[in-house]
N, C-alpha and C positions, 0 to 999 in steps of 0.2 A: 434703542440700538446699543449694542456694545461696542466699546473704545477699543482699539488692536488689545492696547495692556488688560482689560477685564476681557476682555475672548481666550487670551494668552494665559490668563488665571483659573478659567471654566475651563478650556481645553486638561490642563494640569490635574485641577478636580476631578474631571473625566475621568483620564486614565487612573487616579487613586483609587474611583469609585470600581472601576474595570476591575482592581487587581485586589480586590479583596469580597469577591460574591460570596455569599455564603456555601456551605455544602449541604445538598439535599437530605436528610438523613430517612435513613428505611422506617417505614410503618411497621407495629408488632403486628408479629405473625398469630399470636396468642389468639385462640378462640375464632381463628378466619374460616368463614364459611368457607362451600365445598365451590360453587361457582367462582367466588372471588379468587382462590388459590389457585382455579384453572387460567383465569381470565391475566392473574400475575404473573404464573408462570411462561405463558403465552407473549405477554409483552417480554418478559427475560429473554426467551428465544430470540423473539424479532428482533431485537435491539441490539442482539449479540452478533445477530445475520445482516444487520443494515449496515450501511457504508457510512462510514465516520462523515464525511463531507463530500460533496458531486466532486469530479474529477475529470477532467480533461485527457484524451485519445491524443496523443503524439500533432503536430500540425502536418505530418508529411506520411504515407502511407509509403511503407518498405515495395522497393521493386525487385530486390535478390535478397539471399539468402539472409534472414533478420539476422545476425550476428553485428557483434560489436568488439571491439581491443584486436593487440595487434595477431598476424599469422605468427604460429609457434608454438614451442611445448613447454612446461615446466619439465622440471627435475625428476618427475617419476611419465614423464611422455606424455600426460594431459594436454591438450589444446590449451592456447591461453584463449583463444576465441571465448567468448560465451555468448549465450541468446539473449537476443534483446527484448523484452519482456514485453518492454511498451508496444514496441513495434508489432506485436502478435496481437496481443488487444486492440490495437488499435484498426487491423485489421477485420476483427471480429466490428467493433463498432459497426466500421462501414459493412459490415454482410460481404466482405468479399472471402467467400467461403473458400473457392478456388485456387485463392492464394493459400490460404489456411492448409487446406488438403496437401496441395504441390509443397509445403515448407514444411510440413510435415513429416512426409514423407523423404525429404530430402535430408532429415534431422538423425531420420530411424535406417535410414541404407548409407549414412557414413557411420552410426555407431555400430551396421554389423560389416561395416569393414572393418572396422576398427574399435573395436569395444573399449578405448579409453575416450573415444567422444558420449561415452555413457548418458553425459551429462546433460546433450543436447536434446535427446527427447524426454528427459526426465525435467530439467527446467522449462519446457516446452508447454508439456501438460503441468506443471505447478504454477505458471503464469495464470491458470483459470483454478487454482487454490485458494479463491474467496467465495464469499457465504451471501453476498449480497443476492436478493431475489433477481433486479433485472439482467443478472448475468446470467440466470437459468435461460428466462425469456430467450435472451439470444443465442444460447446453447440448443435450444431445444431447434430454433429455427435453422441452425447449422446442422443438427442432426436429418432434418425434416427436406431440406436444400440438399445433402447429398449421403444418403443413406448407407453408401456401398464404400464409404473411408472410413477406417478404424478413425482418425483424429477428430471427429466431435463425438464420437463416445467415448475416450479417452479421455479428451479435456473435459466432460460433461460428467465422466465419473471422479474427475480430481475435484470439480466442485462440490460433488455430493459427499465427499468424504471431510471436505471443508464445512459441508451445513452441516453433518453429523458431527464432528469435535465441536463447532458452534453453540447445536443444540445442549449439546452435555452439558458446557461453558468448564471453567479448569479447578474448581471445588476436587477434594479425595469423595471416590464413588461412596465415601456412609455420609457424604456432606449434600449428595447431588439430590434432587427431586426423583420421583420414579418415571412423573411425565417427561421428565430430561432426557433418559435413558431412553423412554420411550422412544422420541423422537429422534434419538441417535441413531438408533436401530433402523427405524425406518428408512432414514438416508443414508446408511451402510447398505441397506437392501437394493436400493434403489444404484449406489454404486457401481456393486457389484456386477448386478445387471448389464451395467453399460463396460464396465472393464472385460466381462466375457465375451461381452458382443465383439472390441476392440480386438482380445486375443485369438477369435474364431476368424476375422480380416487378416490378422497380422498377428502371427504366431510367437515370433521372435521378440515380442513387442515386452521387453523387460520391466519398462517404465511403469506399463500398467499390471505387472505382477509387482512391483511394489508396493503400487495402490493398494492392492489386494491385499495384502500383509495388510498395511496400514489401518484397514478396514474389516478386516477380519479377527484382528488384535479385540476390539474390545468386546465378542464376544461369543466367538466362534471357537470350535476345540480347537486345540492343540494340531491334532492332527491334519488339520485343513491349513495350516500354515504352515508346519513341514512339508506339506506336499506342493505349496507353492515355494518354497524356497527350492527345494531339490529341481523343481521345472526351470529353477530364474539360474541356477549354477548348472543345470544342460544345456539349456541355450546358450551362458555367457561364461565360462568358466572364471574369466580371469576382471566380471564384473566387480566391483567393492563397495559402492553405493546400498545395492539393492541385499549386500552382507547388512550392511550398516543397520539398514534399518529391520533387518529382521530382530540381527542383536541387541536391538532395543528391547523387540516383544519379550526377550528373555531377562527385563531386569525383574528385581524382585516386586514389585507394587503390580506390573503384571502375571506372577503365576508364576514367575519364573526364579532362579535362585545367582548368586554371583558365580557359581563353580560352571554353569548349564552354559554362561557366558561364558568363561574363561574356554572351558573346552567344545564351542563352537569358535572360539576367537584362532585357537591353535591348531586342530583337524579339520579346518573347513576354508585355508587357505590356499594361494594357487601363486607357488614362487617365482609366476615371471612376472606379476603386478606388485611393486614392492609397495604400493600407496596399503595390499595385507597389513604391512607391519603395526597399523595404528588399531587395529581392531581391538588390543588388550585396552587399550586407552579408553573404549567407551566404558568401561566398569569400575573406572576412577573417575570418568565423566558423572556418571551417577553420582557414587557419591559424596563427590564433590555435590550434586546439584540439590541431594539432603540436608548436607552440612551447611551451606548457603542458604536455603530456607530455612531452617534453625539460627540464622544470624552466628552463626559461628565461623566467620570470615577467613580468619589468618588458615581455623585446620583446613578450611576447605582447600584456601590455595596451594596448602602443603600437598594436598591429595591432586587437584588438576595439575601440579606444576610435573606429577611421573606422567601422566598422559602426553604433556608437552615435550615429554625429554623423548618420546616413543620417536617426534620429528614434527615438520612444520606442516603441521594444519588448521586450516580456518576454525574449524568445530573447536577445537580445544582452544584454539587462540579467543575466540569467542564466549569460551566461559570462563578462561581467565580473567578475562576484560569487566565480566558481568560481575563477578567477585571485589573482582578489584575497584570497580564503579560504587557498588553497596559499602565498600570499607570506607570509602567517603576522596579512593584516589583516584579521580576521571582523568587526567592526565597520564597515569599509564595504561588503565582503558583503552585511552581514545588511541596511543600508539599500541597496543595489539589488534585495535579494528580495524586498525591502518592495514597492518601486513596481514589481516584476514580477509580483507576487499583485494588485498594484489593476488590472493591465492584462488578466490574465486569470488571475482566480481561481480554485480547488478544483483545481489541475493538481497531479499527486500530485508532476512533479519538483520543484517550486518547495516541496513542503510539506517534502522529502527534504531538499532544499539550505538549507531554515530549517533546520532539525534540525542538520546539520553545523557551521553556525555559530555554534548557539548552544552545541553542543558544548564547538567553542575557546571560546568563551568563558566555558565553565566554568556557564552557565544550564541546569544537568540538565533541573530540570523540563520549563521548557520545549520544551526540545529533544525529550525525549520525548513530549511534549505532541502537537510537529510531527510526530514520526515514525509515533507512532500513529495519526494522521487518516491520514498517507500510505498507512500497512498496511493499513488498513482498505479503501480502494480499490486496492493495486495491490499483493497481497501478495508477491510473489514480486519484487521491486525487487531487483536486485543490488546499487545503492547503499545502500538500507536495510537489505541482509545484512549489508553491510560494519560498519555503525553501527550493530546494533541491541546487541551484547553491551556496545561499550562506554557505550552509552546506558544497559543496565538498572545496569552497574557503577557510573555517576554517579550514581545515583537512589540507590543505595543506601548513599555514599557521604557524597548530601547529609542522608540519613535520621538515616546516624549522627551526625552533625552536628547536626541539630535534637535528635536525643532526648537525647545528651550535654549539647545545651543547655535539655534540660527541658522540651519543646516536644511533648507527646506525640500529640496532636490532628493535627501537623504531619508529623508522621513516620511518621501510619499512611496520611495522605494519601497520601503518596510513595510507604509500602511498597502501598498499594493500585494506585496505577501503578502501579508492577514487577510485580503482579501481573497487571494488564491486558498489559502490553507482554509477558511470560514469564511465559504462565499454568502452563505445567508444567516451571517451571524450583523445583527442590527448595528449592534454596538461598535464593530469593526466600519460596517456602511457606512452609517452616519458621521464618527472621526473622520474617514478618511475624506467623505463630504467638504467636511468642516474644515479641514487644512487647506483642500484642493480650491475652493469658491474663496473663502479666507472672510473676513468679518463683514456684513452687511454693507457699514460704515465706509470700508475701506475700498467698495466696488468705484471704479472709476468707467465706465461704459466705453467714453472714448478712447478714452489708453490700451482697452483689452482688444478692441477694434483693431488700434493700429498696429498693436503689436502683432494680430493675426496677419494682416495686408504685410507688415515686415517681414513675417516667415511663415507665410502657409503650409508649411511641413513642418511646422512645429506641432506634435502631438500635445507637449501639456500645454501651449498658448491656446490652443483651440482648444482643450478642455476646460482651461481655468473662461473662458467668453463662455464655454457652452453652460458652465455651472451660473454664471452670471444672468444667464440667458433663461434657464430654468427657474430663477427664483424672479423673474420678471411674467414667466408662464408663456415667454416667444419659443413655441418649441418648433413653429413651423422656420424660424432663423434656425435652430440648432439642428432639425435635418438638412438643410445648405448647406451647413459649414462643412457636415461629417459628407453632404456626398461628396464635396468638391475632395475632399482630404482622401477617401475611397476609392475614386474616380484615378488617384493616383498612387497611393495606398494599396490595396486591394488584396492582402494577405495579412494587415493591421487588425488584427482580433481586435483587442481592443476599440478601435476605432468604431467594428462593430457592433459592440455590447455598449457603448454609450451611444451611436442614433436608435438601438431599438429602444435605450433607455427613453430617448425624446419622441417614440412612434408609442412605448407605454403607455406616457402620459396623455398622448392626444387619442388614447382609446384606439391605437390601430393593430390591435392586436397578431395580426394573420403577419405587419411587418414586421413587428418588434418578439416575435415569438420567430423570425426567419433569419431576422441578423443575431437573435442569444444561439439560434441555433449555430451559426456560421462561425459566430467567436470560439462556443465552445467544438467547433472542429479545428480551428486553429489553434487554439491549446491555452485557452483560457476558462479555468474552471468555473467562474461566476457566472458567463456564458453557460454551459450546462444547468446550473442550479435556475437561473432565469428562465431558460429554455421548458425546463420540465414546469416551472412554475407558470409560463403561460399556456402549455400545455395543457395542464389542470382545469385553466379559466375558460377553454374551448369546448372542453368536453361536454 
C-alpha cells in the first residue's frame, strides 16, 4: 500500500507523465497502395465528421421562444436578443419536433416583420452546422415526423453543408484528395436538395438561400449564385448577412477578384441598414486573413485595423483578436473577444477564440470553461479539435497544482471538468478516481460512515464512502446510499451516473445504461459517453 506522501509523489508523476505524450506522426504516403489510400482517406473524413467528445443536451427543455440576453437593440436596430443554441438542440435530442417547427417558424415571421432579426433564423439553422453522423440520424427523423415544415430541411441542409466543408477538410484545393472533393460534392448535393425543399414551404426563407450560396460556392457556376443572391436582396432588401456571405464567394482564391468585391460592396447596398457600411471591410478582412497565414503579423493588422475603423463589428473585431493572439498578445485578444461576444453573443466561434486565449494565457479553467459551451453547440469545430487535448492537459496541470497546494475541494472541481471536456479519456477517469477515494492506506470505513449519517446531502461525503465502497466490491451498499441521496436529489445528474457506475459493476446493465442515460439528460457529458457505451454492450 502507499503512504498519503508516496500517493502524493505518483499522483505528481501522473500528471508529468499526462503532460508530455508523444505526438503521433503520419505514415509515408510513398508507394501506398490503391485500397489503402481509400481506406486512409476514408478514416480522414470520418474523423473530421466525428464529435470531438459526447456532449450533454441543456438539463431543462425550452418552453417559449429559445432566445436569451436582454430585450433591445443595438446601435444599428439589431435585437440584442439571440438564439439560444443549446436549447434548440436540446430540443431536437428529446424528438420534440413540434416545438422545433412552432420556434421555427416563430424565428422566420418576426424576421419578415423585421428583417434586422435576420439573425434568428439564420443562427437557428447554424445551431445544426455540425458534421457529426448521429445528428443526421435525428435530422432525418425530424424530417420523416413532420414533412410539411421547411425547418428540418433547413436545419438538415445546414448539416450537409457542414459534412461537405468536413469532408474537404481546410488544405488549398491542389493540397486536397480528389476522394475529398468527391465527397464534398456529394453533400452539397444532398444540401441542396433539402434547401429547395425548405424554399418551396417557405419562400421568404433567406437563411436557406444563404446555405445555398454557401454550398454552391465550391463548385457550381457563377451564375447560380448570382441568381441566388438577386432572389435573397428581393425578398430582403435591406438584409446584410446574406450580402456578407455572398462577398465572400467573390474573394480571390474563389474565382473571384478584389475589384468584383469592392463594386458589389458599393452598388449592392440598401441606405437604411447602416450595418452596409462594413461590406468594404471584408476585402481587408482577406487580406488580412493571407497575411496572417504567411505569419506576417504586424502588416496584417495594419490591413484589419481599416476594416475596424469602417465601425464596430464582431467579424473584424475577431480577426483582430486572431492576429493579435498568433503575435504572441492574448491579452488584447481576449479584450476584442470580449466586445465581439457583446455585439453578437452565443456564436460558438467567439466562445473557440476565448478558449485560445485564455489558453496563452495559462487561464485553464477558463479556457475550458469556453471551449466546452462551444462543443456543446458545435461539436465537430476544427478549431476546438485543435485545443481541446491541450485544454484537458492544462486542467490537469492546474489540478495538480491546487492539490499539491492542499486545495482538495478545488482540484476535484477541475478534475470534474476534465471529466466533462474528456468523458472517456482513462487518464482523466482514473486521476480523478484517485483524489476522490484518496490512498488505500488512508480509508477509514467508519469515519466515512459517519460522516455520511452527518450530512446525507452531502454529494462528495457520499461519493468519497461510495469510492471506498467500490474498492471493497460492496456495490449493493453503494446503490443504497445513491437511492436514498436520489430519493431526495432527483435532478442530481451526477448522483446519477455514479449508482449506474455501481449497477455496472454488478453486471446490471438495463440499470446502469438508464441512470448514464438520465445523467446525461441532466447535463452531464460522462453520462452520454457511458450511456452510448452500454448501449454498445446491449446490442
Amino acid at each position: 500500500m502507499l503512504s498519503t506522501r508516496d500517493w502524493q509523489v505518483s499522483l505528481v508523476a501522473l500528471l508529468a507523465s499526462l503532460l508530455s505524450l508523444p505526438t503521433a506522426c503520419r505514415k509515408s504516403e510513398k508507394h501506398e497502395p490503391r485500397a489503402a489510400r481509400t481506406e486512409r482517406l476514408k478514416q480522414e473524413r470520418t474523423k473530421r465528421q466525428a464529435g470531438i467528445a459526447a456532449t450533454a443536451p441543456a438539463p431543462r427543455l425550452p418552453t417559449s421562444l429559445p432566445l436569451k440576453g436582454p430585450a433591445g437593440v443595438d446601435e444599428d436596430g439589431y435585437p440584442t436578443q439571440y438564439v439560444d443554441r443549446l436549447g434548440l438542440r436540446t430540443l431536437l435530442h428529446h424528438g420534440r419536433y413540434n416545438d422545433l417547427n412552432r420556434f421555427f417558424e416563430e424565428y422566420q415571421v418576426a424576421f419578415e416583420k423585421d428583417p434586422r432579426k435576420e439573425y434568428w433564423p439564420i443562427d437557428a439553422s447554424s445551431t445544426f452546422s455540425s458534421a457529426e453522423p448521429e445528428l443526421r440520424e435525428k435530422l432525418d427523423a425530424w424530417v420523416k415526423a413532420t414533412p410539411r415544415s421547411f425547418a428540418p430541411y433547413l436545419a438538415r441542409g445546414a448539416h450537409s453543408v457542414s459534412v461537405g466543408y468536413a469532408s474537404r477538410g481546410h488544405k488549398w484545393a491542389h493540397l486536397t484528395a480528389n476522394e475529398h472533393m468527391d465527397a464534398m460534392a456529394e453533400a452539397m448535393k444532398r444540401a441542396l436538395k433539402d434547401l429547395d425543399r425548405a424554399l418551396e414551404l417557405r419562400p421568404k426563407l433567406v437563411a436557406a438561400m444563404r446555405l445555398k450560396i454557401q454550398a454552391l460556392v465550391t463548385a457550381w457556376p457563377r451564375e447560380q449564385l448570382q441568381k441566388v443572391i438577386e432572389r435573397a436582396i428581393a425578398v430582403c432588401r435591406p438584409c446584410f448577412q446574406v450580402r456578407v456571405t455572398y462577398i465572400e464567394t467573390l474573394r480571390p482564391r474563389w474565382g473571384g477578384s478584389y475589384e468584383e468585391m469592392r463594386g458589389f460592396a458599393e452598388h449592392r447596398v440598401d441606405p437604411d441598414n447602416r450595418r452596409h457600411r462594413l461590406l468594404p471591410g471584408y476585402i481587408d478582412l482577406d487580406k488580412a486573413a493571407i497575411l496572417r497565414k504567411d505569419k506576417k503579423y504586424d502588416e496584417a493588422l495594419k490591413v484589419v485595423q481599416r476594416a475596424c475603423a469602417l465601425g464596430n463589428h464582431w467579424e473584424f473585431l475577431l480577426a483582430r483578436a486572431d492576429i493579435n493572439r498568433r503575435a504572441g498578445r492574448a491579452a488584447s485578444a481576449l479584450e476584442d473577444i470580449t466586445r465581439a461576444e457583446r455585439l453578437r453573443p452565443g456564436l460558438p466561434q467567439a466562445l473557440f477564440d476565448r478558449a485560445w486565449a485564455l489558453m496563452d494565457l495559462k487561464r485553464y479553467e477558463a479556457a475550458a470553461r469556453a471551449l466546452l459551451a462551444g462543443m456543446r453547440i458545435a461539436p465537430t469545430d476544427s478549431s476546438a479539435r485543435q485545443l481541446h487535448r491541450s485544454a484537458v492537459q492544462g486542467l490537469l496541470y492546474e489540478a495538480g497544482v491546487l492539490h499539491k497546494a492542499g486545495k482538495h475541494a478545488d482540484t476535484l472541481r477541475l478534475l470534474d471538468l476534465a471529466a466533462e471536456l474528456a468523458p472517456t479519456d482513462r487518464k482523466v477517469q482514473h486521476l480523478r478516481s484517485w483524489v476522490i477515494a484518496g490512498p488505500a492506506a488512508a480509508t477509514d470505513m467508519p469515519a466515512l460512515e459517519a460522516a455520511v449519517r452527518a450530512n446525507p446531502d452531502d454529494f462528495r461525503a457520499i461519493q468519497k464512502l461510495d469510492f471506498a465502497l467500490v474498492r471493497q466490491r460492496r456495490f449493493d451498499r453503494s446503490v443504497e446510499l445513491w437511492n436514498g441521496y436520489l430519493a431526495r436529489h432527483p435532478d442530481d445528474g451526477p448522483a446519477y451516473l455514479e449508482r449506474g457506475g455501481a449497477y455496472f459493476h454488478m453486471r446490471r446493465l438495463k440499470e446502469a445504461g438508464a441512470d448514464a442515460k438520465k445523467a446525461c439528460e441532466l447535463g452531464v457529458s460522462e453520462g452520454c459517453a457511458r450511456a452510448r457505451q452500454v448501449a454498445g454492450m446491449t446490442r
